[in-house]
C-alpha positions as CSV (number, residue, x, y, z in Angstrom):
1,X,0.0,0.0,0.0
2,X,1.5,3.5,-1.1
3,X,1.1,6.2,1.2
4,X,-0.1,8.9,-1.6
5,X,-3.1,9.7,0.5
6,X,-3.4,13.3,0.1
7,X,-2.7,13.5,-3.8
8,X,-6.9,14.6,-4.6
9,X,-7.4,17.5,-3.1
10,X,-10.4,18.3,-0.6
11,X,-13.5,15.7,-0.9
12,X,-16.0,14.6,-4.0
13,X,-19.8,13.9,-3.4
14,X,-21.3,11.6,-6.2
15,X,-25.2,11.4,-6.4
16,X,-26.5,7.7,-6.7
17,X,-29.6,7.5,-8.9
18,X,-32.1,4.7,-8.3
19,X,-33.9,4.7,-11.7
20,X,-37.5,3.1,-10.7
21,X,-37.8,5.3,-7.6
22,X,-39.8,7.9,-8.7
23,X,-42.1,5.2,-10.5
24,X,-43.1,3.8,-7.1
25,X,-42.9,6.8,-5.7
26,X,-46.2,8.3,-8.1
27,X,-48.1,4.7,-7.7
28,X,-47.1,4.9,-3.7
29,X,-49.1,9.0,-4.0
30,X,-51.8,8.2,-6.4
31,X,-52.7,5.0,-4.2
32,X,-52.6,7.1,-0.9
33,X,-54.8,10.0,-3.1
34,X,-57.3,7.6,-4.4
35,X,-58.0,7.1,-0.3
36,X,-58.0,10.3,0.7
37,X,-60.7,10.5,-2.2
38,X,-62.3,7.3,-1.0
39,X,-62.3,8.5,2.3
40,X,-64.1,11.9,1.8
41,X,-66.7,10.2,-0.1
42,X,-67.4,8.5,2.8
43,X,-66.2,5.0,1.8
44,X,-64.5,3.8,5.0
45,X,-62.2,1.1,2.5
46,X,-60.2,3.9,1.8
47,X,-58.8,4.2,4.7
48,X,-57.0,1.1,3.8
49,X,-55.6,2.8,1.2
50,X,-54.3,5.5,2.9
51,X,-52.3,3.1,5.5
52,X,-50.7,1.4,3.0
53,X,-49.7,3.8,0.4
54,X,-49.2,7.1,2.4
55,X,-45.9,5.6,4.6
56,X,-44.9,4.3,1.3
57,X,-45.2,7.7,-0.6
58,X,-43.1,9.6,2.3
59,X,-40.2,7.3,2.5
60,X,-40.3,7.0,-1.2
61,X,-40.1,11.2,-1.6
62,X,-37.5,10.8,1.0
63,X,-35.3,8.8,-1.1
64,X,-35.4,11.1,-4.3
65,X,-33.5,13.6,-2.6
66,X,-30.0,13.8,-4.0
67,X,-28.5,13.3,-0.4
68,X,-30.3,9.9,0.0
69,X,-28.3,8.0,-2.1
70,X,-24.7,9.7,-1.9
71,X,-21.1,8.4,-1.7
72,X,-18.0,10.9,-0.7
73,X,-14.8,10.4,-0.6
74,X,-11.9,12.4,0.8
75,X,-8.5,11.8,2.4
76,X,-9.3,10.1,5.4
77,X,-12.2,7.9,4.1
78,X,-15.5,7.3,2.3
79,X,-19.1,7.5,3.1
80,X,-22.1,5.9,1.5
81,X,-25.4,8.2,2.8
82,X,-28.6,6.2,2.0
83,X,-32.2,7.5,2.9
84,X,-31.9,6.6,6.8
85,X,-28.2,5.7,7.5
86,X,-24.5,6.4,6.5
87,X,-21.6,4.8,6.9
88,X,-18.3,6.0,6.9
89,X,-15.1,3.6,6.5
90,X,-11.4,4.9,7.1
91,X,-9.1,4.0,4.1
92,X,-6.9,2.5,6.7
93,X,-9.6,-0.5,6.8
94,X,-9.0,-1.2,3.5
95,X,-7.1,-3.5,2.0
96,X,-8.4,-4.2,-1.9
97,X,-10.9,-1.9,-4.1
98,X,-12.1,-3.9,-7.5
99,X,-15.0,-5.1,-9.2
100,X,-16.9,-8.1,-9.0
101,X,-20.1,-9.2,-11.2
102,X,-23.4,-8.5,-9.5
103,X,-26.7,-9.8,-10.4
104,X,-27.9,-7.4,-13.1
105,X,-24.4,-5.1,-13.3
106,X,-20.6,-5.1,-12.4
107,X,-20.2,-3.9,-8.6
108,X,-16.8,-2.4,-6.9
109,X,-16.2,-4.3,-4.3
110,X,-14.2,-3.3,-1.2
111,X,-11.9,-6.5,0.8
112,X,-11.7,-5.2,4.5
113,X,-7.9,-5.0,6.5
114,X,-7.0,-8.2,8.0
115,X,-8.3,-6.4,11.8
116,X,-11.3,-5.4,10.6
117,X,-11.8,-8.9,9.6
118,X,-10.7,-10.4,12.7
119,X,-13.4,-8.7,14.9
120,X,-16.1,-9.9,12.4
121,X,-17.2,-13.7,12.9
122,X,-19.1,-14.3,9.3
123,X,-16.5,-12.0,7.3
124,X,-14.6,-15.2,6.3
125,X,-18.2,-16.9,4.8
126,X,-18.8,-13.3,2.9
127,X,-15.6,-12.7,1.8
128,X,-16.0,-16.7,0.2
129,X,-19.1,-15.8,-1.2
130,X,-17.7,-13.0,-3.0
131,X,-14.0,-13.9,-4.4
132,X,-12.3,-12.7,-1.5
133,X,-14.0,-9.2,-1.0
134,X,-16.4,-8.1,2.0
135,X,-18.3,-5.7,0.9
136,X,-19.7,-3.8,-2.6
137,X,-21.4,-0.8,-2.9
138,X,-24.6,-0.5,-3.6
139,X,-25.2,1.2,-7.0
140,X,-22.1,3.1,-8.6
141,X,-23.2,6.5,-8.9
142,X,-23.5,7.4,-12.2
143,X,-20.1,6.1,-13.6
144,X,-18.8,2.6,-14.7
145,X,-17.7,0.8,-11.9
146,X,-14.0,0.1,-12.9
147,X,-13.8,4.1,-13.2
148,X,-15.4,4.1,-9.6
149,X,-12.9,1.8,-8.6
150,X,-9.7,3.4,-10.1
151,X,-11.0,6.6,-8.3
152,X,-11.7,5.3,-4.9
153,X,-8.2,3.7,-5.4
154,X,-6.7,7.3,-5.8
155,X,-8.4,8.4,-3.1
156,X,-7.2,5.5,-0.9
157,X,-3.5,5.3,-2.0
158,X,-4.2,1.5,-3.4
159,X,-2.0,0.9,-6.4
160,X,-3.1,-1.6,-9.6
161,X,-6.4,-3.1,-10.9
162,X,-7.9,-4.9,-8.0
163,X,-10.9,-6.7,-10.3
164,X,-11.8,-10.2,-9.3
165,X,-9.8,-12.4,-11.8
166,X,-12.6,-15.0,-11.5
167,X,-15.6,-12.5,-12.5
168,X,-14.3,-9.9,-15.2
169,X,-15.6,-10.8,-18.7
């Protein structure tokens, strides 16, 4: 591992982009409309509507913002922001950044420092799962995700191409 952590300067913010979200997000608000309108016409079924598709419709709009589905990176680390969490990972915890084949797309995939590893009980099961790598991100923002890779492995000091052998195409 080289030690060129500080060669990009300050931080970049990419905006993930979850393509069918605002689909369900207008069936999730005309379902929970069609009750209100149920409702004021007096039919009590509506109500049902409104339960169901009203939660759905808020957490939906909540996750078309463009902080919901974020990842930064900077000098010390990166951060993946989703709709109710974020998770930030030091650099220092990394060990590998490459690619691996998902189900419908190519992934980067992230294999954790050997201590990180050690104070997790099923990372050995994952990391067989997924040709030696513990984690993957979950969409990759709007780029190719060997470009995604290369710059996360600026960002992180990681020299070479770190894609799965046993995957690429």
């Amino acid at each position: 591992m080289s030690t060129n952590r500080t060669s990009n300067p300050g931080s970049l913010t990419l905006s993930g982009h979850r393509p069918w979200s605002g689909l369900w997000f207008g069936v999730a608000a005309m379902g929970a409309a069609s009750g209100v309108v149920m409702v004021t016409g007096g039919a009590w079924a509506g109500w049902f509507l409104v339960i169901v598709f009203l939660p759905s419709a808020i957490v939906l709009g909540m996750s078309l913002r463009p902080q919901a589905n974020e990842l930064s990176l900077d000098g010390h680390g990166y951060t993946v922001r989703s709709t109710f969490r974020s998770s930030t990972v030091a650099w220092g915890d990394v060990e590998l950044i490459g690619t691996i084949e998902g189900v419908r797309e190519r992934r980067v995939a992230i294999r954790m420092a050997p201590q990180i590893v050690a104070a997790d009980p099923d990372a050995a099961a994952i990391a067989q799962a997924m040709d030696g790598y513990h984690r993957t991100l979950p969409m990759s923002y709007a780029i190719d995700a060997e470009e995604l890779a290369v710059l996360m492995r600026s960002y992180a000091g990681l020299d070479g191409n770190q894609t799965s052998s046993t995957t690429s195409e």
